[in-house]
N, CA, C and O of each residue as an XYZ file, in Angstrom:
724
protein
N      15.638    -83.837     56.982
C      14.493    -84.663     56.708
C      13.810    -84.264     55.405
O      13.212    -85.212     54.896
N      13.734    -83.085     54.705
C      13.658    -82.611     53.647
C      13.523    -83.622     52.271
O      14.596    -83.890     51.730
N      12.470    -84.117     51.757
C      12.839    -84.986     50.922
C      12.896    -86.323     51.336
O      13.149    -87.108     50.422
N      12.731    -86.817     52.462
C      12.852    -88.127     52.886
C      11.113    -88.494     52.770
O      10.170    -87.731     52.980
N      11.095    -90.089     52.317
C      10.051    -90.318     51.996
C       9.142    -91.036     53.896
O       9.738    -91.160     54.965
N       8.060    -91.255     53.692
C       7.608    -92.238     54.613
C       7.851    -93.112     54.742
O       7.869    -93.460     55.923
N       8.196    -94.070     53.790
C       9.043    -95.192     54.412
C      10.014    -95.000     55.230
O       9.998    -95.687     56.251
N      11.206    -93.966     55.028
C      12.386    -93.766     55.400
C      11.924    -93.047     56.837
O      12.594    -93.470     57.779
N      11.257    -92.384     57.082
C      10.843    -91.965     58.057
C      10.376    -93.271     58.979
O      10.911    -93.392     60.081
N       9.463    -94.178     58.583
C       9.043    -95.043     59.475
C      10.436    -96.384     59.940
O      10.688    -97.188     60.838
N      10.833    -96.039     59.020
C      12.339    -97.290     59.300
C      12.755    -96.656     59.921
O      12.752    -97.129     61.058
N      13.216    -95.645     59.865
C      14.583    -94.976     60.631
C      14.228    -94.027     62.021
O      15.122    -93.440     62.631
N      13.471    -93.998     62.231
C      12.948    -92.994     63.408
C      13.139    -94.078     64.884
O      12.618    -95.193     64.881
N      13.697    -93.723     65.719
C      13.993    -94.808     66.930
C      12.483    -94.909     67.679
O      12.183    -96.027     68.097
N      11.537    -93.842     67.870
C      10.373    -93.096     68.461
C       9.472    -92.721     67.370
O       9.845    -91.551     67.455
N       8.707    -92.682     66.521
C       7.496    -92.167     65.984
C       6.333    -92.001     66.482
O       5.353    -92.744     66.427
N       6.490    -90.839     67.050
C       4.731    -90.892     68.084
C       3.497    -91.035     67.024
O       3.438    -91.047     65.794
N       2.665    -91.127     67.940
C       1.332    -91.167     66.736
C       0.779    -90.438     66.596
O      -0.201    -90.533     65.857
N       1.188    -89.009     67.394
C       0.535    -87.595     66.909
C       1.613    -87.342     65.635
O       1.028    -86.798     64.698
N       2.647    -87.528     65.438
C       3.192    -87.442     64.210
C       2.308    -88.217     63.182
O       1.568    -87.512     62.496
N       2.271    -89.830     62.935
C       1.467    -90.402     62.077
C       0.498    -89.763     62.398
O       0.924    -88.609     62.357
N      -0.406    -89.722     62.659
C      -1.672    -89.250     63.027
C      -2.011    -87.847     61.931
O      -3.005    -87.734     61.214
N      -0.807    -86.813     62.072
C      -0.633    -85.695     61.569
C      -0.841    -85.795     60.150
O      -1.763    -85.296     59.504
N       0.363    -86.676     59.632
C       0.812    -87.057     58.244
C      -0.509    -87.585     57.661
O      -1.134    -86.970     56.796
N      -0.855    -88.628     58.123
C      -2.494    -88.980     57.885
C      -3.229    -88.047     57.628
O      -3.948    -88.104     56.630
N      -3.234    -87.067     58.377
C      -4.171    -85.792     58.205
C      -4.175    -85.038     56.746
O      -5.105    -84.637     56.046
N      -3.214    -85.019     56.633
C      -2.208    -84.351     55.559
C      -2.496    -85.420     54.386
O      -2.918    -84.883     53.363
N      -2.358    -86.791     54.322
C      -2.557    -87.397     52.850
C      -4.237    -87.202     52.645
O      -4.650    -86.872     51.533
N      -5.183    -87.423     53.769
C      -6.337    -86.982     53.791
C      -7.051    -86.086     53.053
O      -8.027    -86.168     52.307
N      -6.209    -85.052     53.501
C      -6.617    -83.481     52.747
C      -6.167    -83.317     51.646
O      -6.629    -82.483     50.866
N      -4.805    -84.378     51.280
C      -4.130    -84.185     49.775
C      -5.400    -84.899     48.918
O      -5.761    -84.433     47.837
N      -5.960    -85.944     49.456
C      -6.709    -86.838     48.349
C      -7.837    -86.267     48.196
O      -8.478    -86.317     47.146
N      -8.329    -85.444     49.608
C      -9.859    -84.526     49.320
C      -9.484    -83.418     48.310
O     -10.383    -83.072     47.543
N      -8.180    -82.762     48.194
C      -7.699    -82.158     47.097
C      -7.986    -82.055     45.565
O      -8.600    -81.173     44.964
N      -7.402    -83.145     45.103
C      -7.683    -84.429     44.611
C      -8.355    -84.777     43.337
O      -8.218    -84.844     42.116
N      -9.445    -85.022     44.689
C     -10.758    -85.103     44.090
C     -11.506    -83.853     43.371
O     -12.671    -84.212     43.205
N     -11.418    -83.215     43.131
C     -11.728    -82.246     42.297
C     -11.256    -82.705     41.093
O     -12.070    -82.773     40.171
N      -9.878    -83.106     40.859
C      -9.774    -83.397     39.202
C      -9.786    -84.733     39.009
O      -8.669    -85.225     38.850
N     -10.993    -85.703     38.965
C     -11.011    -87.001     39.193
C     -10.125    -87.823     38.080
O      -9.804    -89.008     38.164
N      -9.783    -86.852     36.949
C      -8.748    -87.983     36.476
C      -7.159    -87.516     36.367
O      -6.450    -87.543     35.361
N      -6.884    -87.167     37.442
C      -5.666    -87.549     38.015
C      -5.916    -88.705     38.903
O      -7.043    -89.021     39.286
N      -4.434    -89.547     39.332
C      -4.625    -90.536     39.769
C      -3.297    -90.170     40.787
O      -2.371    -89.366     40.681
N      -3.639    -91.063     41.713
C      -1.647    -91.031     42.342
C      -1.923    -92.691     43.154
O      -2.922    -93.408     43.116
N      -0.669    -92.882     43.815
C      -0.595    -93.987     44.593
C      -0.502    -93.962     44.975
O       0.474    -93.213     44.967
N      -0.859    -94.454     46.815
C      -0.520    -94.331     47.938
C       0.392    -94.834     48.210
O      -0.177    -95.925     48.234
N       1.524    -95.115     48.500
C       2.392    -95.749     49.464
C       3.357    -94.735     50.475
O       3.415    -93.533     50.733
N       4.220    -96.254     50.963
C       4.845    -95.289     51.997
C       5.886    -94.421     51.250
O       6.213    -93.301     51.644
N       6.473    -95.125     49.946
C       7.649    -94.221     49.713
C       7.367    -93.332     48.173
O       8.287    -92.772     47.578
N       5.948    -93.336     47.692
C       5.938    -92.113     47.358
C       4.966    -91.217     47.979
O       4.052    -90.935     47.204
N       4.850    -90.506     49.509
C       4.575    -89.872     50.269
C       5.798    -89.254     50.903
O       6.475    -89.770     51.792
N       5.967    -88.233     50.406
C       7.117    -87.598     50.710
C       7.111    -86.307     51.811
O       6.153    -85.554     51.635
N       8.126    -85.883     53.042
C       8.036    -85.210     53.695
C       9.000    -84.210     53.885
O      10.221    -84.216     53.732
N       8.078    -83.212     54.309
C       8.957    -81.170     54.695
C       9.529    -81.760     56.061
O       9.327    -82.760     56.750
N      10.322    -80.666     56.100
C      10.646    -80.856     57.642
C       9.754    -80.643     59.022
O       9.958    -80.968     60.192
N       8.768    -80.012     58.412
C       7.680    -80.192     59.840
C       6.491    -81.174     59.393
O       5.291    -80.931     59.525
N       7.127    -82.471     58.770
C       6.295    -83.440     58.456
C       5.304    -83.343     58.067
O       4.508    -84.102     58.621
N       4.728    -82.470     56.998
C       3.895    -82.615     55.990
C       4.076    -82.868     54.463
O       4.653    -82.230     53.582
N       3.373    -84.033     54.474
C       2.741    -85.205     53.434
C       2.622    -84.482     52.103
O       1.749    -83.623     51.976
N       3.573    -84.820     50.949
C       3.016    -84.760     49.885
C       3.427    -85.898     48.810
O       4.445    -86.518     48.500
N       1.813    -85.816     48.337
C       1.846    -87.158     47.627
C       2.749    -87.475     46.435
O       2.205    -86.721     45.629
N       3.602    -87.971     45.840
C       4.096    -87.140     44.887
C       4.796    -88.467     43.530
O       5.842    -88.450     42.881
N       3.423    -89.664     43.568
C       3.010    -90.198     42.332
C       1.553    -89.830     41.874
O       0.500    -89.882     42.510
N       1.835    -89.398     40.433
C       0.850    -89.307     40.114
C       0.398    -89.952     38.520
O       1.240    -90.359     37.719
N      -0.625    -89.949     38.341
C      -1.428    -90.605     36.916
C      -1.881    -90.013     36.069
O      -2.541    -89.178     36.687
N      -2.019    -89.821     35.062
C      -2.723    -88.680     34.218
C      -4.108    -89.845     33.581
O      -3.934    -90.909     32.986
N      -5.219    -89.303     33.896
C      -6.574    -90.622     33.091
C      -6.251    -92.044     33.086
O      -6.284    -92.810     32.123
N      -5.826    -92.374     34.698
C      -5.723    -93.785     34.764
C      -7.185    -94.085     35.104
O      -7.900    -93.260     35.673
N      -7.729    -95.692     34.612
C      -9.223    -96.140     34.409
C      -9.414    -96.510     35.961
O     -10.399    -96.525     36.700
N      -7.665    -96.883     36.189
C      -7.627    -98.108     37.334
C      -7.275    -97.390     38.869
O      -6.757    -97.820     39.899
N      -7.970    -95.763     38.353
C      -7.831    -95.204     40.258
C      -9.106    -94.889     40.308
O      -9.525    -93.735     40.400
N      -9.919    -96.088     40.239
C     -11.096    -96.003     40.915
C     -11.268    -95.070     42.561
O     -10.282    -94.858     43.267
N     -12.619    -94.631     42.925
C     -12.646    -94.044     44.623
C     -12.728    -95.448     45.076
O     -12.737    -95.379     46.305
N     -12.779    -96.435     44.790
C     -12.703    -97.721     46.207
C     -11.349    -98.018     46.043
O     -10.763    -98.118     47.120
N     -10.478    -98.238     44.797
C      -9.391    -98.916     44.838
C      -8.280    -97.251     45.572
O      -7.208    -97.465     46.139
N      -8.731    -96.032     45.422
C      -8.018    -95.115     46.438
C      -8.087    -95.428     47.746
O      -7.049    -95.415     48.408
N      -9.560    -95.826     48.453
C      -9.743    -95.692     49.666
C      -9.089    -97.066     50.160
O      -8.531    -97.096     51.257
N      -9.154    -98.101     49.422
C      -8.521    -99.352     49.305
C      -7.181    -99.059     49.753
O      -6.911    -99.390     50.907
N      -5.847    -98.222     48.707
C      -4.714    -97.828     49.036
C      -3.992    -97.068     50.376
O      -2.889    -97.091     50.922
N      -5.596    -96.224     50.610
C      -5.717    -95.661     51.906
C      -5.599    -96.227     52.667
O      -4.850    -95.763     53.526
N      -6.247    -97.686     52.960
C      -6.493    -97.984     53.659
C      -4.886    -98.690     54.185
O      -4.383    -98.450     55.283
N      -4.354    -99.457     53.276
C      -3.247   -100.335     53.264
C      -2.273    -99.475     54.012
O      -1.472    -99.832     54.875
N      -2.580    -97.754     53.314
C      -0.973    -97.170     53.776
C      -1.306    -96.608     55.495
O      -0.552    -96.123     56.338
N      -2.751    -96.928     55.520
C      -3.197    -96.626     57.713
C      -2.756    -97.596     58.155
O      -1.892    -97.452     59.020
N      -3.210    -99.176     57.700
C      -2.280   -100.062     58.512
C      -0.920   -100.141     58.726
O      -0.441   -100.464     59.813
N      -0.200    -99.831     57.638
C       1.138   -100.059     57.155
C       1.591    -98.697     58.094
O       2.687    -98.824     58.641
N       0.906    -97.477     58.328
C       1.724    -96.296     59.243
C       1.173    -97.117     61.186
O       1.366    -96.819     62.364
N       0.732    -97.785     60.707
C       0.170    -98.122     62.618
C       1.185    -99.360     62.770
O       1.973    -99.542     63.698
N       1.031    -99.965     61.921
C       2.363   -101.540     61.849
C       3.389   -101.361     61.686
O       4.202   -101.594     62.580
N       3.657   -101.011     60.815
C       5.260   -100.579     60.358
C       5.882   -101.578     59.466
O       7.049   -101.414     59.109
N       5.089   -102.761     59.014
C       5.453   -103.367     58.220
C       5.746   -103.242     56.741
O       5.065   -102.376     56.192
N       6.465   -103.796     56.079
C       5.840   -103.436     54.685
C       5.111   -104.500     53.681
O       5.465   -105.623     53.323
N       4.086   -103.805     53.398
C       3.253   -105.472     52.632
C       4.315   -106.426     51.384
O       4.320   -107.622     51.095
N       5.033   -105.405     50.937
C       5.206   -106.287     49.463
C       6.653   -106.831     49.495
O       7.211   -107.381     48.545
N       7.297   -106.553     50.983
C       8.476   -107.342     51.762
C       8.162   -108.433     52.394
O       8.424   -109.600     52.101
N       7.652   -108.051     53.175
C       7.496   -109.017     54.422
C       6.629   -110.203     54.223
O       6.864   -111.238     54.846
N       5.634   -110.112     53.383
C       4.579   -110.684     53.280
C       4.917   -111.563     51.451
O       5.403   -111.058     50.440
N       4.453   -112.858     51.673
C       3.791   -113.727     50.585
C       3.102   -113.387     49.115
O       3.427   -113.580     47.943
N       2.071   -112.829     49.742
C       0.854   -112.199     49.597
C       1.047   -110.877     49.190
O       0.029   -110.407     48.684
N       1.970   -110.136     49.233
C       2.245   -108.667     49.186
C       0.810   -108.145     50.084
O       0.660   -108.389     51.281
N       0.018   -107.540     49.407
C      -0.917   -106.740     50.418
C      -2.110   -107.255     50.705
O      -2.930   -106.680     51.421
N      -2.308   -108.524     50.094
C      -3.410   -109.188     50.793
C      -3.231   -109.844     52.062
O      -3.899   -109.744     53.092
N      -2.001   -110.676     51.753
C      -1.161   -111.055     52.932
C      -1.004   -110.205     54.535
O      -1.034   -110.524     55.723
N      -0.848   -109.116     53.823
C      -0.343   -108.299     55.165
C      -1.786   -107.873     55.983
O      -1.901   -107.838     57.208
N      -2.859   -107.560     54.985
C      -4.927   -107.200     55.326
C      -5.058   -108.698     56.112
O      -5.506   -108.878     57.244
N      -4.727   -109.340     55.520
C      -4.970   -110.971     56.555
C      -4.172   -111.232     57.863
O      -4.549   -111.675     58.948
N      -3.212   -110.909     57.521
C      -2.277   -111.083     58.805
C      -3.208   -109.811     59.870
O      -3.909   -110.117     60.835
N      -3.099   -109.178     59.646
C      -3.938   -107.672     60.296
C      -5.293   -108.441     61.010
O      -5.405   -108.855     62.163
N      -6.135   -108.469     60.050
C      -7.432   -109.267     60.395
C      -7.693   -110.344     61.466
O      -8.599   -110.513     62.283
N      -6.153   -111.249     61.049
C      -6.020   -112.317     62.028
C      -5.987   -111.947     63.596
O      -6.507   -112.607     64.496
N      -5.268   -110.758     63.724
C      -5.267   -110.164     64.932
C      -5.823   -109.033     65.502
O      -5.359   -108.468     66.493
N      -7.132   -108.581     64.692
C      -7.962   -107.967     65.191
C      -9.404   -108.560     65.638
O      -9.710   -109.474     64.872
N     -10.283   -108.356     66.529
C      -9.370   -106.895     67.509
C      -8.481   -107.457     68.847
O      -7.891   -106.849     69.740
N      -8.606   -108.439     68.657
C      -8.002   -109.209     70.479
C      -6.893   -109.101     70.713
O      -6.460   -109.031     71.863
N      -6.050   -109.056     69.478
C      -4.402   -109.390     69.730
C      -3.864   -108.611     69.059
O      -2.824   -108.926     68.481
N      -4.509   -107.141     68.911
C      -3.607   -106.145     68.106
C      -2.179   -105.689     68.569
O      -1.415   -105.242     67.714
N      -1.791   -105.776     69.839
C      -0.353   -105.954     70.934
C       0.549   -106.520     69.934
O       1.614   -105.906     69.993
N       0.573   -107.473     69.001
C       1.449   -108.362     68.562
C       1.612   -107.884     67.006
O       2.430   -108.444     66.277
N       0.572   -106.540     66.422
C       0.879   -106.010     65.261
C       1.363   -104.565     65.479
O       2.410   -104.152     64.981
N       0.681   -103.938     66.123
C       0.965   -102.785     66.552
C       2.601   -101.824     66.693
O       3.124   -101.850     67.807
N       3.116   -101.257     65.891
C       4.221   -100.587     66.095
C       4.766   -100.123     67.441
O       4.309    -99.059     67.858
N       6.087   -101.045     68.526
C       6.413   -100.530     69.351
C       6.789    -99.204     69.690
O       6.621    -98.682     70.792
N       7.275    -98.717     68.750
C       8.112    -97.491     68.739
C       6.592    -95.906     68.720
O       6.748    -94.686     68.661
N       5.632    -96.537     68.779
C       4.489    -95.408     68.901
C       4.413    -95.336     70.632
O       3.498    -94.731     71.192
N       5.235    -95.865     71.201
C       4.685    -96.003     72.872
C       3.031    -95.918     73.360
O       2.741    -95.015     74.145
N       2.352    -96.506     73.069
C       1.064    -96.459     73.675
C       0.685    -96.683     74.674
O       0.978    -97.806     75.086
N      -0.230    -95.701     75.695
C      -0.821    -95.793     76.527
C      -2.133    -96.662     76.134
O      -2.527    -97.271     75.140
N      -2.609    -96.388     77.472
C      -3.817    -97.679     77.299
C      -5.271    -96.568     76.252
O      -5.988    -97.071     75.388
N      -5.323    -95.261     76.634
C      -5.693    -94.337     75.508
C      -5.889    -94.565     74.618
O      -6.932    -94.800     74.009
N      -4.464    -94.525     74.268
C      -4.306    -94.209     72.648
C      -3.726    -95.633     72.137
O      -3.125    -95.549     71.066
N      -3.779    -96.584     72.559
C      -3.844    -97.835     72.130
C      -5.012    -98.116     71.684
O      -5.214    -98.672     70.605
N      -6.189    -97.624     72.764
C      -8.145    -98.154     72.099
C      -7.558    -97.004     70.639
O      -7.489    -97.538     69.532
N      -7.271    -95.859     70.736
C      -7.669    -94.523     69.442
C      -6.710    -95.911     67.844
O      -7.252    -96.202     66.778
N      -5.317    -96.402     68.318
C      -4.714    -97.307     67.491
C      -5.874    -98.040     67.001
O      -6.040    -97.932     65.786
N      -6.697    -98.737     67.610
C      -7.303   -100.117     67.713
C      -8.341    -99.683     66.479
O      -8.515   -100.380     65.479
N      -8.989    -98.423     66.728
C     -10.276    -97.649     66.136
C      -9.462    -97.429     64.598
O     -10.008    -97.980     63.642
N      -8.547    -96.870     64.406
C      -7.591    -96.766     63.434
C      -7.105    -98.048     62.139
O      -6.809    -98.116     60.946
N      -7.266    -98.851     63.258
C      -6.940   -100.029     62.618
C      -7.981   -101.069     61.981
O      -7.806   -102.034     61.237
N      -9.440   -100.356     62.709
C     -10.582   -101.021     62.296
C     -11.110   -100.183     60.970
O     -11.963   -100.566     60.169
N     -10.293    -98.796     60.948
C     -11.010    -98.324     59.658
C     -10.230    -98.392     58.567
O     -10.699    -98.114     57.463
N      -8.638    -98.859     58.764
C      -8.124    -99.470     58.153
C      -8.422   -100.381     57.506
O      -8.126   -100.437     56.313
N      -9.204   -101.500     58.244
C      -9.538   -103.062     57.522
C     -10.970   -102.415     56.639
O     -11.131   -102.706     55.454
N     -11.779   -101.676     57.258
C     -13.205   -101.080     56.627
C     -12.862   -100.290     54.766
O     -13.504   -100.318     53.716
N     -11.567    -99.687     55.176
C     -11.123    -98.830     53.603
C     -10.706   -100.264     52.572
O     -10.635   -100.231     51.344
N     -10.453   -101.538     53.490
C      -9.526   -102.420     52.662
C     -10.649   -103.535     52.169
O     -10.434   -104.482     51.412
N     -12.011   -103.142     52.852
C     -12.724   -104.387     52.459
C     -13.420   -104.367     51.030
O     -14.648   -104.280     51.063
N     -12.829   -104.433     49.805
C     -13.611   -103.774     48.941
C     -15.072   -104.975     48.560
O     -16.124   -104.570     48.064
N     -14.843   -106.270     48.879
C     -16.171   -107.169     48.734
C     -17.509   -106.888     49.330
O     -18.619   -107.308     49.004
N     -17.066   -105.914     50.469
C     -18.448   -105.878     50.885
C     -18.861   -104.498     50.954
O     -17.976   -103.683     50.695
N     -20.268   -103.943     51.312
C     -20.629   -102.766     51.657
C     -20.224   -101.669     52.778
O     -20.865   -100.712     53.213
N     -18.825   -102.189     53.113
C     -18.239   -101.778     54.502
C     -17.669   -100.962     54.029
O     -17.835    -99.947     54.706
N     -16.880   -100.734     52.989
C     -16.181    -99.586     52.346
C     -16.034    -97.923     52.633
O     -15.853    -97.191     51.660
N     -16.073    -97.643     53.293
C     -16.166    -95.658     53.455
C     -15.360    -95.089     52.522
O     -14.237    -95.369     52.104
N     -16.672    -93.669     52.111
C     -16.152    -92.945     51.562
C     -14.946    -92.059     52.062
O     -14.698    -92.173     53.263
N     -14.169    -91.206     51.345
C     -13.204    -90.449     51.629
C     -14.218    -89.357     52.655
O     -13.723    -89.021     53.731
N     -15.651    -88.818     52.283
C     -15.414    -87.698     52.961
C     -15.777    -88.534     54.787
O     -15.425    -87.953     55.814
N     -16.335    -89.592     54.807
C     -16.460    -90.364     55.876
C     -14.731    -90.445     56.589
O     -14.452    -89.948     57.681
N     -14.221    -90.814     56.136
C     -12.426    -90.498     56.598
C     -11.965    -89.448     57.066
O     -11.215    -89.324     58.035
N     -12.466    -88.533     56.291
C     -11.856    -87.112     56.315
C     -12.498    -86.969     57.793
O     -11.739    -86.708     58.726
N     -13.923    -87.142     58.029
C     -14.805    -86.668     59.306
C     -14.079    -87.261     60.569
O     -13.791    -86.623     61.582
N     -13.781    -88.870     60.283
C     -13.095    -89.803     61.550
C     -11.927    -89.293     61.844
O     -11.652    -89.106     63.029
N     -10.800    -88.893     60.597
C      -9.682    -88.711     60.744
C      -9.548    -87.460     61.678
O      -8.920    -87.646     62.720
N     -10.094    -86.116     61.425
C     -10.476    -85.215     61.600
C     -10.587    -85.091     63.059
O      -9.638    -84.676     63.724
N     -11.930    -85.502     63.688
C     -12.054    -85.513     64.972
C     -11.067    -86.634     65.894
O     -10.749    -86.349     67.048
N     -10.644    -87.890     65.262
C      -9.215    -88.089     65.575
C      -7.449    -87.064     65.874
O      -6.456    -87.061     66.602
N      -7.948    -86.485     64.940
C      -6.664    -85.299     65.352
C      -7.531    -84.026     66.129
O      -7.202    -82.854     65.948
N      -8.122    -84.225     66.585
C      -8.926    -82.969     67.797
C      -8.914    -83.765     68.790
O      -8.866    -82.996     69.751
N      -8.930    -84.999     69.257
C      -8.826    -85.523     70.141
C      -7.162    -85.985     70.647
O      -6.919    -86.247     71.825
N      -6.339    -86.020     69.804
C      -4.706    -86.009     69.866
C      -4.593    -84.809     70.174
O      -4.045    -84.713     71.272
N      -4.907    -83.630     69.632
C      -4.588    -82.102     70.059
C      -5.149    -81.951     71.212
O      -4.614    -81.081     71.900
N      -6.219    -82.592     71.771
C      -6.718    -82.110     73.307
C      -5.622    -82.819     74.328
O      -4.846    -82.335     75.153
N      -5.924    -84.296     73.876
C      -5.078    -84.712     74.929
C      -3.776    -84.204     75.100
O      -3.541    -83.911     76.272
N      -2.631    -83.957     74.121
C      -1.812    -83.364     74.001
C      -1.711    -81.619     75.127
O      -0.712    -81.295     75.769
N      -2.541    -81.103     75.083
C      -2.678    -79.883     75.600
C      -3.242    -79.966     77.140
O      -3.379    -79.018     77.914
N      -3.529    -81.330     77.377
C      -4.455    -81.766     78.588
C      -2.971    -82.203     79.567
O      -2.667    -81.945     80.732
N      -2.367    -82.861     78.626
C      -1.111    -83.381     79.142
C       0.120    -82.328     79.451
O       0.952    -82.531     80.335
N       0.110    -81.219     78.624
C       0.917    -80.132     78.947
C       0.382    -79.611     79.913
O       1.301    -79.017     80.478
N      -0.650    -79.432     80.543
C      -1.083    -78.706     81.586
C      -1.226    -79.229     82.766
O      -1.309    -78.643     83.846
N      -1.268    -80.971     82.416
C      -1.459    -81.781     83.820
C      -0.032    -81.402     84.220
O       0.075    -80.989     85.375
N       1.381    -81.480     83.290
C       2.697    -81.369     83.744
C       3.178    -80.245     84.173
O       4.060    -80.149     85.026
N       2.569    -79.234     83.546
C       2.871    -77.870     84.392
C       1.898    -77.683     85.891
O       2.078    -76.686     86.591
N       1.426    -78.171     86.070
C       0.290    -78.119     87.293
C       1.325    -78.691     88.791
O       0.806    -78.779     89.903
């Protein structure tokens, strides 16, 4: 797995749990709070230049030297595209018309009532961690809205994402113990 990007990971995996995404998320998170310290570097989010170790940690690995055009909304913007795109599994600039507006609309269209019909099978969701998907997917559309004041900052992400993976690590450990019991 060495070298295989996120895309290739999300195509090819028969099973991708979402404590894995979940993880990786964690990981581009902390790469972009990184980052931010040298605000004019730039990089791009996507799935396939996010590249992965073998214990699936994320490194970003386009980058920009004093680009004008990596604004913090148009990052959290990219952010946002590559949370839907790891919860869907689609890819915007395939599948879609529209490339990535297309795919934020299609998304939209089916939130929150009918997220069942976007949602990546291969994450197996319980009824749990289907609402934790759902929450995921709403801050997804929130990073993507750049017209309005809905926008969150990165360190607002970092906080959600954050106690999102403390709540995957509990349940996780809740569940090892219900099975040994």
């Amino acid at each position: 797995m060495e070298g295989e990007n996120l895309k290739m990971w999300l195509m090819g995996s028969n099973i991708t749990p979402r404590r894995h995404r979940l993880r990786i998320l964690m990981g581009v998170v902390e790469g972009m709070s990184y980052l931010e310290e040298w605000p004019e570097v730039g990089y791009d989010l996507r799935t396939s230049s996010i590249l992965l170790s073998n214990n699936l940690e994320p490194r970003i690995s386009r980058f920009k030297i004093r680009d004008q055009s990596s604004s913090r909304s148009r990052k959290m913007y990219k952010f946002g595209v590559l949370l839907l795109e790891m919860l869907v599994n689609r890819r915007p600039e395939e599948e879609f018309k529209r490339g990535e507006a297309g795919f934020i609309e299609y998304i939209r269209m089916h939130y929150p009532g009918n997220l069942q019909k976007v949602i990546d099978q291969k994450m197996e969701l319980t009824q749990n961690t289907f609402d934790q998907a759902k929450q995921a997917i709403g801050l997804g559309l929130m990073c993507t809205d750049a017209s309005s004041n809905q926008q969150v900052s990165l360190g607002q992400v970092f906080d959600i994402m954050s106690r999102a993976n403390q709540s995957c690590r509990f349940l996780a450990s809740h569940n090892a113990i219900s099975g040994f019991l």
